[in-house]
C-alpha positions in Angstrom: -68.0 -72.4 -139.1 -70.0 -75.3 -140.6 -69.1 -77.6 -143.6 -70.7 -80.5 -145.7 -72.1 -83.1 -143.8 -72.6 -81.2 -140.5 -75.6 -82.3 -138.5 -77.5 -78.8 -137.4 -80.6 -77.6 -135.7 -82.6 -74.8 -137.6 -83.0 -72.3 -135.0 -84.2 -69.6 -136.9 -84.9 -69.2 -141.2 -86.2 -65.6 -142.3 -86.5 -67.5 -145.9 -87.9 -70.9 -144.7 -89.8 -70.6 -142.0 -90.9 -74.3 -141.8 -87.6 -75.6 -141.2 -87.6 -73.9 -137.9 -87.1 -76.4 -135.1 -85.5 -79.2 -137.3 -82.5 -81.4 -137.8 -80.6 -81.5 -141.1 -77.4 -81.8 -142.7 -75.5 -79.0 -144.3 -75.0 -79.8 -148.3 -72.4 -76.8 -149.1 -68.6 -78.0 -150.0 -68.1 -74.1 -149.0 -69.2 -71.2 -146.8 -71.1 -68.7 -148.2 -69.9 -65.9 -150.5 -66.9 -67.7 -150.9 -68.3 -69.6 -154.9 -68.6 -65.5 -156.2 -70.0 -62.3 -155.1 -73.1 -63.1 -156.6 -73.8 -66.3 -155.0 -77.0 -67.6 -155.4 -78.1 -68.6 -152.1 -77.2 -65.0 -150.3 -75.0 -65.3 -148.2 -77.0 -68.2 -146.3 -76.0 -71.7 -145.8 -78.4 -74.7 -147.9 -79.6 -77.3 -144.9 -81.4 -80.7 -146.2 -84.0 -81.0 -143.9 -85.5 -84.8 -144.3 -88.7 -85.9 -143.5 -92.1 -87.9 -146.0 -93.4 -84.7 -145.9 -91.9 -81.7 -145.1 -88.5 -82.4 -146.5 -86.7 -80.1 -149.1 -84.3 -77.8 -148.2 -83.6 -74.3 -146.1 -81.7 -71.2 -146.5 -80.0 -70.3 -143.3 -77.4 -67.6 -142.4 -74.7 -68.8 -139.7 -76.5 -67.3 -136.8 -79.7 -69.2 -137.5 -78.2 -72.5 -136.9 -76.6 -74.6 -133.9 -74.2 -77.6 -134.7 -75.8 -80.9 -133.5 -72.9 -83.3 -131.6 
């Protein structure tokens, strides 16, 4: 399981598709589903992608993403 501050690797995003292939940092304090059974982000994890450009930040379920050493 991830938490905040975990380094991943987008691997796959059916919701941001742009973020495939890149590095970023996990931002949620918990996993998803666990805030109320109408959390906002789906079930998916929120990555903050950096970058002059194409920063911003992806929605990604657990088996879209790789931890980064």
């Amino acid at each position: 399981m991830f938490k905040a501050g975990d380094q991943v690797e987008v691997l796959a995003s059916e919701a941001d598709p742009w973020a495939v292939g890149k590095v970023g940092k996990i931002l949620d304090d918990l996993a998803p589903g666990q805030l109320a059974p109408s959390d906002l982000t789906g079930g998916r994890w929120t990555v903050r992608i950096p970058g002059f450009l194409s920063g911003g930040s992806a929605l990604c379920y657990s088996y879209e993403l790789r931890k980064v050493a």
